[in-house]
DOZA-949484 format. One line per 8 residues: number of its first residue (from 0); their letters; for each residue x, y, z of N, C-alpha, C. Coordinates in steps of 0.05 Angstrom, whole numbers, plus 32768, in hexadecimal, padded with zeros to 4 digits. Atoms other than C-alpha are relative to their C-alpha. Example, Ala and Ser with C-alpha at 12.3 -4.5 7.8 and 13.67 -1.06 7.14 Angstrom:
<atoms>
0	AS	8012/7FE8/8000/80F6/7FA6/809C/8012/8018/8000 ~ 7FF0/7FE8/7FFF/8111/7FEB/808F/7FF1/8016/800E $
</atoms>
This chain:
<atoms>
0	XXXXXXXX	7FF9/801C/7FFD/7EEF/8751/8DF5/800B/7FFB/801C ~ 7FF7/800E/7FDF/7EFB/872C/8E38/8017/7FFC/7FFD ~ 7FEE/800C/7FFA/7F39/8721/8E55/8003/7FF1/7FFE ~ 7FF7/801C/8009/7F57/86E6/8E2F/800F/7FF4/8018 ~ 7FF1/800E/7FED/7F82/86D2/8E6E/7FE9/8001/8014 ~ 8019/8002/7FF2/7F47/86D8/8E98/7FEC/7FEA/7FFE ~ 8015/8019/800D/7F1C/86AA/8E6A/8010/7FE7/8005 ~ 7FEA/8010/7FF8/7F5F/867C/8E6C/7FF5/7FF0/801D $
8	XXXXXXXX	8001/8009/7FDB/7F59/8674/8EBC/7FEC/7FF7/7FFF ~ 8016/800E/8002/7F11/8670/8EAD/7FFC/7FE3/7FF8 ~ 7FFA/8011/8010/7F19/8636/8E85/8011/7FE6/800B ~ 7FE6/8010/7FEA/7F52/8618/8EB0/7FED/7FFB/8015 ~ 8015/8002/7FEB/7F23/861C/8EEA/7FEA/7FE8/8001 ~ 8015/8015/8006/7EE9/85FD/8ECC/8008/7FE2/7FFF ~ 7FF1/8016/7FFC/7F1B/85C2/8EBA/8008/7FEC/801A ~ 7FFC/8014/7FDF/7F2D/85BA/8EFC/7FE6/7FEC/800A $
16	XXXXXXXX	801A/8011/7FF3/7EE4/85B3/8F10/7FFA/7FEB/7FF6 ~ 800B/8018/8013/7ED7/857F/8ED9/800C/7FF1/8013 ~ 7FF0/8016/7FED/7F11/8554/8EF8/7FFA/8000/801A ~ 800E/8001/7FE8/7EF8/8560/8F3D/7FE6/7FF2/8000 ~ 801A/8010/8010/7EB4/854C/8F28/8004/7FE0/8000 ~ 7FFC/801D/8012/7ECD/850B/8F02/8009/7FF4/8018 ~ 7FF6/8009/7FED/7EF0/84FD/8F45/7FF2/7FF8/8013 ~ 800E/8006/7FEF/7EB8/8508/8F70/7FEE/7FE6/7FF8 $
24	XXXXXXXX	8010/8011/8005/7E94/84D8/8F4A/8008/7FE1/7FFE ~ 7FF8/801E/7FEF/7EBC/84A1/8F55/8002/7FFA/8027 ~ 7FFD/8004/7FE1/7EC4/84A8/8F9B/7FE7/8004/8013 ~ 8016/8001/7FEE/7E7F/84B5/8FB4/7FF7/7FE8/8002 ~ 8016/8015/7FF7/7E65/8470/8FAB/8012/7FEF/801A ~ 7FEF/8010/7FEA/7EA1/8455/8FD9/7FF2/8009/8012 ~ 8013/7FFB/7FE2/7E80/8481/900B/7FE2/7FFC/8009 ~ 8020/8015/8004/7E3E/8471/9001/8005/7FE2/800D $
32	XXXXXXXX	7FF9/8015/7FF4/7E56/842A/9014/800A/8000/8013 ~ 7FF5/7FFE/7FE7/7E80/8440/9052/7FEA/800A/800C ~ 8019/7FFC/7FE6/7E43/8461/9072/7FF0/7FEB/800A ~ 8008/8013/7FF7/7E20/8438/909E/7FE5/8017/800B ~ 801B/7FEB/7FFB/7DE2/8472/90AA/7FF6/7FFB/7FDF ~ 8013/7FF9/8010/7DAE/846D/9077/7FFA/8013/7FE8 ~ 8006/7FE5/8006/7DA0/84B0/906A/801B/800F/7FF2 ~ 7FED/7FF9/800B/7DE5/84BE/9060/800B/7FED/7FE6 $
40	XXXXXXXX	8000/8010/8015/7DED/8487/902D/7FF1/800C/7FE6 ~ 8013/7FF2/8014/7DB3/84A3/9006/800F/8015/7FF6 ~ 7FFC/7FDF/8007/7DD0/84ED/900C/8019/7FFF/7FEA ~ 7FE5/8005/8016/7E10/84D1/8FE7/8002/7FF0/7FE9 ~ 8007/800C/8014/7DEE/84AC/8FB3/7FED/8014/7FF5 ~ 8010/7FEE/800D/7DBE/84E7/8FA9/8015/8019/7FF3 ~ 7FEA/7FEE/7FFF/7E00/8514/8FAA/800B/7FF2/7FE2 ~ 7FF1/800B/801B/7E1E/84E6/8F70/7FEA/7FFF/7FEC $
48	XXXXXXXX	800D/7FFA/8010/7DE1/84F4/8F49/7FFD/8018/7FF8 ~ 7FF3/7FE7/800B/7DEA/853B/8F4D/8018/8004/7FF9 ~ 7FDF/8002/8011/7E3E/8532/8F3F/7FF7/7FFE/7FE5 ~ 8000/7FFE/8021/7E26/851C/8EFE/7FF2/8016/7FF4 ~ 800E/7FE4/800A/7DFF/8554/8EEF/800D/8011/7FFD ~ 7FE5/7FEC/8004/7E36/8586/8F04/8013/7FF2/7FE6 ~ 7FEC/800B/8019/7E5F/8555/8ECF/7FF4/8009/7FE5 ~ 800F/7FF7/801D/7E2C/856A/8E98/7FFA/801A/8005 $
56	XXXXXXXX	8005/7FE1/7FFE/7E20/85AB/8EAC/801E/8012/7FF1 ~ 7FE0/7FFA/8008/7E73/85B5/8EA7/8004/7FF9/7FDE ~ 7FF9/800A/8017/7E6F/8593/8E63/7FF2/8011/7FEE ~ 800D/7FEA/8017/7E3D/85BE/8E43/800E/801E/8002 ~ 7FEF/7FE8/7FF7/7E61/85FE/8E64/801F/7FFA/7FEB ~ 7FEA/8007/8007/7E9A/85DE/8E3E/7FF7/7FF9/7FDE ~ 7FF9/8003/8027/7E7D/85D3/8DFB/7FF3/801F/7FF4 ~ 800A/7FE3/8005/7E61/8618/8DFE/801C/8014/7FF2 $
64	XXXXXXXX	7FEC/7FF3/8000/7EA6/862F/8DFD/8011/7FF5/7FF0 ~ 7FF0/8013/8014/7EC0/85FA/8DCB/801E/7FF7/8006 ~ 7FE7/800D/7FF7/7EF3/85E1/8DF9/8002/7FED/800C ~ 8001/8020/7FFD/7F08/859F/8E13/8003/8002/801F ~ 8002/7FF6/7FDF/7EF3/8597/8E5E/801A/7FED/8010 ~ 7FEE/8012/7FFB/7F30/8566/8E5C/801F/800A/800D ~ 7FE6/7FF3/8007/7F77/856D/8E6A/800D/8009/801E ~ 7FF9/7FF8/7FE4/7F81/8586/8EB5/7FF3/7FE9/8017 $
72	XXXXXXXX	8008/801B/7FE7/7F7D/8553/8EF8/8001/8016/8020 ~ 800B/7FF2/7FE9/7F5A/8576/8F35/8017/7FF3/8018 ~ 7FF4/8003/7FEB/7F94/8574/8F69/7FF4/7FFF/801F ~ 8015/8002/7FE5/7F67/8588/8FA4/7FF2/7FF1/8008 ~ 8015/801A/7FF6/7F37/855A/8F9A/800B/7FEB/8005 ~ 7FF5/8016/7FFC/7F65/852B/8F93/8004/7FF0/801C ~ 7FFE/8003/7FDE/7F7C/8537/8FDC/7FF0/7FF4/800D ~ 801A/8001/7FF0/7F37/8537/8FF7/7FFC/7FE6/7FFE $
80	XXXXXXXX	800D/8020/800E/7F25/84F3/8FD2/8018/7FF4/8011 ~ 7FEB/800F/7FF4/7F65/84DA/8FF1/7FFE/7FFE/801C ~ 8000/8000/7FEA/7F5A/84EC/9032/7FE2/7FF6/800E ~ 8012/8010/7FFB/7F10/84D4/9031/8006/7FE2/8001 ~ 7FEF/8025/8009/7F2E/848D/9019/800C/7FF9/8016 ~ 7FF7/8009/7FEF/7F57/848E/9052/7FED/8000/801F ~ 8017/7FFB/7FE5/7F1D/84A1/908A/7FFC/7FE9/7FFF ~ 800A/801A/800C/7EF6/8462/9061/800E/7FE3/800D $
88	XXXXXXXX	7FF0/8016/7FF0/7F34/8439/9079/8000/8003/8019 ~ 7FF7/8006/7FE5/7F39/8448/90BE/7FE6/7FEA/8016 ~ 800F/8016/7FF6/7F16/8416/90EF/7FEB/8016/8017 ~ 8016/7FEF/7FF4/7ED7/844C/9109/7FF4/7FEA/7FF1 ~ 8019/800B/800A/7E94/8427/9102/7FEF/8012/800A ~ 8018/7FF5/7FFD/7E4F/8440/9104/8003/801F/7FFA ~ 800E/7FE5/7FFD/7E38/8489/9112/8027/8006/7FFD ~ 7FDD/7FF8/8002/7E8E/849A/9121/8008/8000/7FDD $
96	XXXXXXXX	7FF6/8005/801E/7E96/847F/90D2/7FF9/8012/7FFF ~ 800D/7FDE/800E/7E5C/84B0/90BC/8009/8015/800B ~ 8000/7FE6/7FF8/7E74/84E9/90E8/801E/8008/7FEF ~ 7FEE/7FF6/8014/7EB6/84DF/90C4/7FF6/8008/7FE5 ~ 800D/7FFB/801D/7E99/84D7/9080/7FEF/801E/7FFA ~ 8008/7FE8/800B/7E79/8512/9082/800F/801C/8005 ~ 7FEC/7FF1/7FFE/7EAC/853F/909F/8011/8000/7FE4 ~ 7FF8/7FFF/8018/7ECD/8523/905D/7FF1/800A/7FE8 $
104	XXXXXXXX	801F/7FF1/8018/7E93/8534/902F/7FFD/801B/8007 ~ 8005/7FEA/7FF8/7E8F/8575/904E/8024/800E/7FF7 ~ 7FE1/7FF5/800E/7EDB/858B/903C/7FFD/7FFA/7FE0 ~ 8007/7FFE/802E/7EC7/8575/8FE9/7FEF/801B/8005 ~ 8015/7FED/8009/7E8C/859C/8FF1/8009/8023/800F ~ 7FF1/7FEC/8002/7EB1/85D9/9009/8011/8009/7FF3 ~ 7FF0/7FF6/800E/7EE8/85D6/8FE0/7FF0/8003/7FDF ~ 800B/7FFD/8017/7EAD/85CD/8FA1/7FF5/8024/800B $
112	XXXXXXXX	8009/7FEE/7FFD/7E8D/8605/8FC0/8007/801F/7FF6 ~ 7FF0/7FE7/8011/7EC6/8637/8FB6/8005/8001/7FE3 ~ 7FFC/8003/8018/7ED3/861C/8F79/7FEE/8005/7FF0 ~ 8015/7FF3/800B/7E95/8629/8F63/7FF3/8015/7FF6 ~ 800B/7FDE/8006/7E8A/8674/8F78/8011/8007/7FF3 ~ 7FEB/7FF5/800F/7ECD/867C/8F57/7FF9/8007/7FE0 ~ 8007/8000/8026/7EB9/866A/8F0B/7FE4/8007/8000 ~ 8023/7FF0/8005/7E6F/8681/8F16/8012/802A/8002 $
120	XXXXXXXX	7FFA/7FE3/8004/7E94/86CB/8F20/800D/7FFD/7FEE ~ 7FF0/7FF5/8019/7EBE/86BF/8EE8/7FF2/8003/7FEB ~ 800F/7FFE/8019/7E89/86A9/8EBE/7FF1/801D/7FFA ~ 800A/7FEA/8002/7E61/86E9/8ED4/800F/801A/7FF2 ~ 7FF2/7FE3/8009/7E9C/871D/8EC4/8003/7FF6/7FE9 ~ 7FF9/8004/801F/7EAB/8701/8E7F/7FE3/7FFB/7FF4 ~ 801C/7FF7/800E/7E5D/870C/8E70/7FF5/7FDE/7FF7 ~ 8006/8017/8007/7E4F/86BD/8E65/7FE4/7FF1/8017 $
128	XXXXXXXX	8014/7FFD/7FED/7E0D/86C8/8E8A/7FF1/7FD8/8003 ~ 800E/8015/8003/7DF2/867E/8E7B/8013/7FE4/8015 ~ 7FEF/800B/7FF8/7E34/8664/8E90/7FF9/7FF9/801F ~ 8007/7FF3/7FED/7E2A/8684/8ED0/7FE2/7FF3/8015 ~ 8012/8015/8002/7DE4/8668/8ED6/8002/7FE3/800C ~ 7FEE/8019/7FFC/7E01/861B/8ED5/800E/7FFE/8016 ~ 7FED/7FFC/7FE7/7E2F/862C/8F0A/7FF4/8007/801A ~ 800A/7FEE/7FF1/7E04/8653/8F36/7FF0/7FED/800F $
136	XXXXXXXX	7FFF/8012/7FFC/7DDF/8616/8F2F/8002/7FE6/8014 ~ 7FF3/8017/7FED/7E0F/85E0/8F4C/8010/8004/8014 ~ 8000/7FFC/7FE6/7E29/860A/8F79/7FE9/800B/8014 ~ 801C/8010/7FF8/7DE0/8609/8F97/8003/7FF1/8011 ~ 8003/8020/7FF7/7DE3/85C1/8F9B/8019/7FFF/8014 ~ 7FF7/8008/7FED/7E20/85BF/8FBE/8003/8012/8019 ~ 800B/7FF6/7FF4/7E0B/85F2/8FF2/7FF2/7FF5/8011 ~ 801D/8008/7FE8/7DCC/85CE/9000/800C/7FDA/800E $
144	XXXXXXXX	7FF1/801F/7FF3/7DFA/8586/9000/8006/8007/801A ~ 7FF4/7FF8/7FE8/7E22/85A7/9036/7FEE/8006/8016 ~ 8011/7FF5/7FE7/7DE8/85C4/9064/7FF6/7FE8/8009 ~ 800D/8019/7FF7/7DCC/857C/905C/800F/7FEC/800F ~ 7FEE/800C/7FFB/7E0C/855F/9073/8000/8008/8019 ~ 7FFF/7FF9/7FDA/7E0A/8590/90B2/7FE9/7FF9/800C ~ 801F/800A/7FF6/7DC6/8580/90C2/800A/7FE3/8004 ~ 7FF2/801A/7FFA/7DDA/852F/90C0/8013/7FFD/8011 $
152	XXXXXXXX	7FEA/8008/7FEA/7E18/8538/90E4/7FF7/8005/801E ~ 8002/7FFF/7FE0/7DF0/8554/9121/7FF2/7FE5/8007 ~ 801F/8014/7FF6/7DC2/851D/9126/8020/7FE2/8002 ~ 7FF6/8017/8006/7E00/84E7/910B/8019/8002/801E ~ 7FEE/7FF8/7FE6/7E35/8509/9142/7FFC/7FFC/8018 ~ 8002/8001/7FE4/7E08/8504/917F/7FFE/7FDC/7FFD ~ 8000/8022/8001/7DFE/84B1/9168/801E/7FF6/800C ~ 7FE9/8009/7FF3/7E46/84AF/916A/8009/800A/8020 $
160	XXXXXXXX	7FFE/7FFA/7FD6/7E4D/84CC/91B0/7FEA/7FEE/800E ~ 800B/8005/7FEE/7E11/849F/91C9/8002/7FE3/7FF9 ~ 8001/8026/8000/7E22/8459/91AD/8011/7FF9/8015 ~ 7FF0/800A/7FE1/7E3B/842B/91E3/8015/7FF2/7FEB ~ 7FEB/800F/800A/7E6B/83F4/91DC/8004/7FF7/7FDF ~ 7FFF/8009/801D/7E8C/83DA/9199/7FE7/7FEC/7FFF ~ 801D/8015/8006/7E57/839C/919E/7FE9/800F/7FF6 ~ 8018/7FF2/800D/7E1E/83CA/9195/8000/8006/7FF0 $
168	XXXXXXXX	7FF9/7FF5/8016/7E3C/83F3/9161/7FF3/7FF5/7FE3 ~ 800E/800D/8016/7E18/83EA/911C/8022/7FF3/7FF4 ~ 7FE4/8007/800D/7E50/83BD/90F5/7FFE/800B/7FE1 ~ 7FFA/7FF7/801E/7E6E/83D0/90B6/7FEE/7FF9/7FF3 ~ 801A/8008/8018/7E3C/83D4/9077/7FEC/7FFC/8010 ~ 8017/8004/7FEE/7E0A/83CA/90AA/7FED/8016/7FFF ~ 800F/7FDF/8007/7DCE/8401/9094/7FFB/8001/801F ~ 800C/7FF5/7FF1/7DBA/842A/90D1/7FEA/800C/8000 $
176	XXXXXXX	8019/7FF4/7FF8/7D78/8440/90D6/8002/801E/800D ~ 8001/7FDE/7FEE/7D73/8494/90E5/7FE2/7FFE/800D ~ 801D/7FFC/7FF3/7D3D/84A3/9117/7FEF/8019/7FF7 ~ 8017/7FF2/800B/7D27/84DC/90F3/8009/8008/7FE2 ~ 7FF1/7FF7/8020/7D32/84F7/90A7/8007/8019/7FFF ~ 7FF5/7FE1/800E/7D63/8532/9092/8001/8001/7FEF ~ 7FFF/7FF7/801F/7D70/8528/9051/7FE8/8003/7FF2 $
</atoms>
C-alpha cells in the first residue's frame, strides 16, 4: 500500500492546481482584452480553452480518487493573478503592454509548470499510471504555451523598442496587426 501521507500531499497538491486553474480562468480573458497584438490576444483565448481542459482533466483525476477537488485556494496563483492585474493597470500601451503581459503569462506558466512535474511524479510513484497520463498531458500544453510566449515576446519586444512617439503608438483595445504568425 502507498504511502497514505504521500497520497495526502498528492491530493493537497492536485487541489491547489484546481484552484490555480479556476483562477487562471478568470483572469485570462482580462488579458486577452489588455493585449493590443493580435496574435497575442488569440494565444490567450486559445490558452483559456486549454485552462478548461486542465479544469476537467483535474476533475476526472479527482473523481477517480473519490475526492472533492474543492476546499484549498491556490496562494501562488493568487499572487501572480494579482500582479498581472496590476501590469493591466499601469499606463504602457501597445507592444510595451504585450511585452508586459507576457512576461506575466510567462511567470503562471512556470509556476503551472512546476506544479505540474510535481503531481505527474507523485502520480507515477503511487502507481496511478492514468493519473500520470492527464498530467503529463497539461503539463505539455503549458510547455508549448510558454515556448509560444518566448517566440512572441521576440517579435512583440523588438515592436516595443521600435515604436516612435506616444501619437503613433497603437491606443488601448486598439488590435495590432503582427507582421508575421507565431502562434
Amino acid at each position: 500500500m502507498p504511502n497514505e501521507s504521500l497520497k495526502k500531499l498528492y491530493v493537497d497538491e492536485l487541489k491547489d492546481l484546481y484552484s490555480a486553474e479556476n483562477q487562471l480562468v478568470k483572469a485570462l480573458p482580462k488579458m486577452a482584452k489588455a493585449a493590443s497584438s493580435e496574435y497575442l490576444r488569440k494565444g490567450f483565448e486559445k490558452h483559456l480553452e486549454q485552462t478548461q481542459g486542465h479544469v476537467a482533466r483535474l476533475e476526472q483525476i479527482f473523481r477517480s480518487l473519490q475526492e472533492s477537488p474543492k476546499g484549498k485556494k491556490c496562494m501562488g496563483m493568487e499572487g501572480l493573478i494579482k500582479e498581472g492585474s496590476e501590469v493591466i493597470g499601469e499606463d504602457f500601451e501597445g507592444a510595451v503592454m504585450d511585452a508586459a503581459l507576457i512576461g506575466a503569462a510567462q511567470r503562471v506558466e512556470h509556476y503551472e509548470i512546476a506544479a505540474y512535474g510535481t503531481v505527474r511524479e507523485f502520480a507515477k510513484i503511487l502507481d496511478e499510471p492514468k493519473h500520470a497520463s492527464l498530467l503529463e498531458e497539461t503539463l505539455n500544453e503549458e510547455k508549448e504555451t510558454d515556448e509560444k510566449l518566448t517566440d512572441l515576446s521576440r517579435e512583440i519586444n523588438t515592436q516595443a523598442i521600435e515604436e516612435g512617439p506616444v501619437q503613433e503608438r497603437a491606443k488601448p483595445n486598439q488590435v495590432r496587426k503582427m507582421p508575421k504568425r507565431v502562434a
